[in-house]
C-alpha positions in Angstrom: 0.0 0.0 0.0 1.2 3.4 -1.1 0.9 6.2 1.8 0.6 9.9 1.4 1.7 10.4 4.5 4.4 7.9 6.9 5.0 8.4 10.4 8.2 7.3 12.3 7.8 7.0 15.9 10.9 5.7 17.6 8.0 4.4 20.9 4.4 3.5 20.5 2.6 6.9 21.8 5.3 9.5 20.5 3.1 10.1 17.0 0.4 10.0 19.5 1.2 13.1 21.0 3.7 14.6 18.9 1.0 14.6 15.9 -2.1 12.6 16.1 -4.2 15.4 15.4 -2.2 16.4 12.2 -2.8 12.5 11.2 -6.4 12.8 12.1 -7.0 16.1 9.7 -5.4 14.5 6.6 -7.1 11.0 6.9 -10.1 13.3 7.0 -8.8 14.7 3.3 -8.9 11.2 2.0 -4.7 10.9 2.2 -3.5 7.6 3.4 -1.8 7.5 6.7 0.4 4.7 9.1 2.8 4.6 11.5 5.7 2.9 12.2 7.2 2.6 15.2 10.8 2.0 16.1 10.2 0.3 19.7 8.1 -1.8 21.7 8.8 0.9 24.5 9.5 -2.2 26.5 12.0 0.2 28.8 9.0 2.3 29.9 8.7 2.1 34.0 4.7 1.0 33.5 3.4 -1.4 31.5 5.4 -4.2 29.7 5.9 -4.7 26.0 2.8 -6.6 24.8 0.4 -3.8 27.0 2.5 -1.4 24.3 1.5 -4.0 21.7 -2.2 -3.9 22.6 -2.7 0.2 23.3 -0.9 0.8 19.6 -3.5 -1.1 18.0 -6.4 0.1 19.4 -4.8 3.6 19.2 -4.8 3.1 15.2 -8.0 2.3 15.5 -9.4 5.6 16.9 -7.0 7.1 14.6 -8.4 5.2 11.3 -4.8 4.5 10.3 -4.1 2.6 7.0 -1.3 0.5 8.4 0.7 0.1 11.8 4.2 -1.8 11.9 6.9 -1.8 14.7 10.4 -2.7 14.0 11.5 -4.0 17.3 14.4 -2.5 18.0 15.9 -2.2 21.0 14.5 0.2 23.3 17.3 2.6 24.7 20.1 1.2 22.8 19.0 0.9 19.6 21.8 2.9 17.2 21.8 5.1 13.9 24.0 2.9 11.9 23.8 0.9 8.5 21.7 -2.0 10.5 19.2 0.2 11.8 19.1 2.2 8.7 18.1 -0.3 6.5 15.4 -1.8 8.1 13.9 1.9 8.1 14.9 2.0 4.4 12.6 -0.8 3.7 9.8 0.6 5.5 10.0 4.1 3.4 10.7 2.1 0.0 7.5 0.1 0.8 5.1 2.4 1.7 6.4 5.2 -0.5 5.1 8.2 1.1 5.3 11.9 -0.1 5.6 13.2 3.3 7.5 11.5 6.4 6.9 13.2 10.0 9.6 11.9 12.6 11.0 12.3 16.3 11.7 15.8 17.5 15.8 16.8 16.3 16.1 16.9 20.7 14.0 16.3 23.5 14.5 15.0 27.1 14.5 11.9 26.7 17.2 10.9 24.2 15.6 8.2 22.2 13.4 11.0 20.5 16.8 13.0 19.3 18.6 9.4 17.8 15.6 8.4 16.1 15.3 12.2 14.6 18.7 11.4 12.9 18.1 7.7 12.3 14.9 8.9 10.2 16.1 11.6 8.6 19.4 9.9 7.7 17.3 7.0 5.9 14.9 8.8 4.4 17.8 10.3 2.6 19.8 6.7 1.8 16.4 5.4 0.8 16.5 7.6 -2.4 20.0 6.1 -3.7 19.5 3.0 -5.7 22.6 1.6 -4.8 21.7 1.1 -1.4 19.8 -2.7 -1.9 16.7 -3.6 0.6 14.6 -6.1 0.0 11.0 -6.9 1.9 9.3 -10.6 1.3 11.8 -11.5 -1.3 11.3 -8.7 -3.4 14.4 -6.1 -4.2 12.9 -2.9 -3.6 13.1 0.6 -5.9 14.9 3.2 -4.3 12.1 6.0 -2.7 12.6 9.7 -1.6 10.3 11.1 0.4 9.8 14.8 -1.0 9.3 16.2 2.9 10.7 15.5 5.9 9.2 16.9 9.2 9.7 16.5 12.6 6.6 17.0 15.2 8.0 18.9 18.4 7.7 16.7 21.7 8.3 17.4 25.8 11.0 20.1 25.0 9.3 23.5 22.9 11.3 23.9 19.7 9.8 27.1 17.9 8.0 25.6 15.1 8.8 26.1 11.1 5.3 24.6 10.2 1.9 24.7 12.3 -1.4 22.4 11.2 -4.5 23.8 13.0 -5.5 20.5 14.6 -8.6 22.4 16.2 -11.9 20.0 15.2 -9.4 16.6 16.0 -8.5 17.5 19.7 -11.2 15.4 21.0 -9.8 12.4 19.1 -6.7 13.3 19.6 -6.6 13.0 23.5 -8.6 9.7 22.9 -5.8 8.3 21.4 -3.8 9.1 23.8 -5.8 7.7 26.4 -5.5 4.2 24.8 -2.1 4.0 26.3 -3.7 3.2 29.5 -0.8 1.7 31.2 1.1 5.1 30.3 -0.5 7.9 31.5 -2.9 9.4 34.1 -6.2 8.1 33.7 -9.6 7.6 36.1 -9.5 4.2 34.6 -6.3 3.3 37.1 -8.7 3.6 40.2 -10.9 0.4 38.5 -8.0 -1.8 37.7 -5.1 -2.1 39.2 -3.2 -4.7 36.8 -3.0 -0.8 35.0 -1.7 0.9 37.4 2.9 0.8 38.4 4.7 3.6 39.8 4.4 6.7 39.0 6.4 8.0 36.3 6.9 11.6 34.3 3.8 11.2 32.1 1.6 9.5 34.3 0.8 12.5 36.5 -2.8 14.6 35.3 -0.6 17.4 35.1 1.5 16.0 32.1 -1.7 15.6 30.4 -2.7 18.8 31.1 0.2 20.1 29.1 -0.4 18.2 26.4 -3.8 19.7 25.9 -1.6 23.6 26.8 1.0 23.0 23.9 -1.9 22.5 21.7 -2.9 25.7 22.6 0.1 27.3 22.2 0.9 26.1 19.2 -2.5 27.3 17.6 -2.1 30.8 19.5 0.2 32.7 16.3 -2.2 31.3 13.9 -5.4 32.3 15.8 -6.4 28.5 16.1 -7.8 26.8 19.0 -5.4 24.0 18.6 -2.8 23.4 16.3 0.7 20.9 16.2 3.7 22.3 15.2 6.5 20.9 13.2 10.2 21.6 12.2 11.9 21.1 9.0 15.8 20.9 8.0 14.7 22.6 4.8 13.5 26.2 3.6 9.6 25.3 2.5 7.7 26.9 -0.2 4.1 27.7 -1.0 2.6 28.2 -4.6 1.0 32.2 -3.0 1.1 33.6 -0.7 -3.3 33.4 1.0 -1.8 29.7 1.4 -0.2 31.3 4.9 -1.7 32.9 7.4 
């Protein structure tokens, strides 16, 4: 399946946060959409790897994506080197999107910034043709992605790019929530098995400033709610009552 837009998320939750909304508004335009993530996040304090597992996939669900994958690399010590580079390669080379939205170039926690680099490093290599993948037997055509962003996580990075996200919030936060085992939710009062020690992201406040960088983002564009983004690139627009 060819995708307009691909998604590289280096745990299950980071596209969640970073840019759900953004995915939400273009699915609604009729472009194709998925996510793949790097991790199981099996490192995370609450939860274990298959609770990951089970939260990504009804995530995509509320989300309506067109196709979910995780590469299972190693959590915290996976590397951005030729290994780890090719197994993104085949992931951009088979989905073939226009547009690729990754990890935030540096955030607290330094999984985000290495899988920034590991993204934007392969989506490059993916466009040489002497660089040789193959995916179910197949020897894949070499594929460029004509755009590379990168959402903006925990730490604020002023923004090159803001999507009004406004009319998705609601959605947005409810794919959030399916990470149950992650963060703060009335749910961990009913079941226990959900509920670990308390963590960085499972306080209400951390939610709370989810729902404020949303508004901060859509403050310089008079929106509600938006999701910024940052690009390594100067971007163009065909005129100028595209901006606002």
């Amino acid at each position: 399946m060819k995708l307009d837009i691909l998604v590289l998320a280096v745990h299950p939750d980071d596209a969640e946060l970073g840019c759900s909304g953004t995915i939400l508004k273009h699915i609604a335009q009729g472009k194709k959409v998925g996510i793949v993530d790097f991790t199981r996040g099996e490192l995370g304090t609450r939860g274990t790897a298959e609770t990951r597992d089970q939260e990504a996939a009804d995530s995509a669900k509320i989300l309506g994506l067109h196709a979910r994958e995780n590469l299972r690399f190693k959590d915290g010590f996976f590397k951005n080197d030729e290994a780890h580079q090719l197994e993104v390669i085949r992931m951009i080379r088979k989905y073939q999107p226009e547009i690729v939205l990754g990890n935030a170039i540096r955030d607290r926690h330094p999984d985000h910034g290495r899988a920034a680099s590991l993204a934007s490093d392969s989506c490059f290599l993916s466009g040489l043709p002497k660089v040789e993948t193959i995916d179910n037997g197949v020897a894949q055509q070499a594929w460029r992605p004509r755009l590379f962003l990168q959402y903006i996580q925990d730490t604020y990075i002023k923004p090159d790019v803001i999507i009004d996200i406004t009319p998705y919030i609601e959605t947005k936060i409810n794919s959030i929530k399916a990470f149950k085992t992650q963060f703060h939710s009335p749910e961990l009062n009913k079941n226990p098995e959900l509920d670990g020690p308390a963590t960085y992201i499972s306080s209400p406040e951390f939610f709370e400033s989810v729902i404020a960088r949303a508004r901060e983002m859509g403050k310089p564009i008079g929106a509600t709610y938006a999701e910024g983004f940052t690009s390594h690139k100067l971007l163009g627009v065909d005129n100028l009552f595209e901006l606002r």
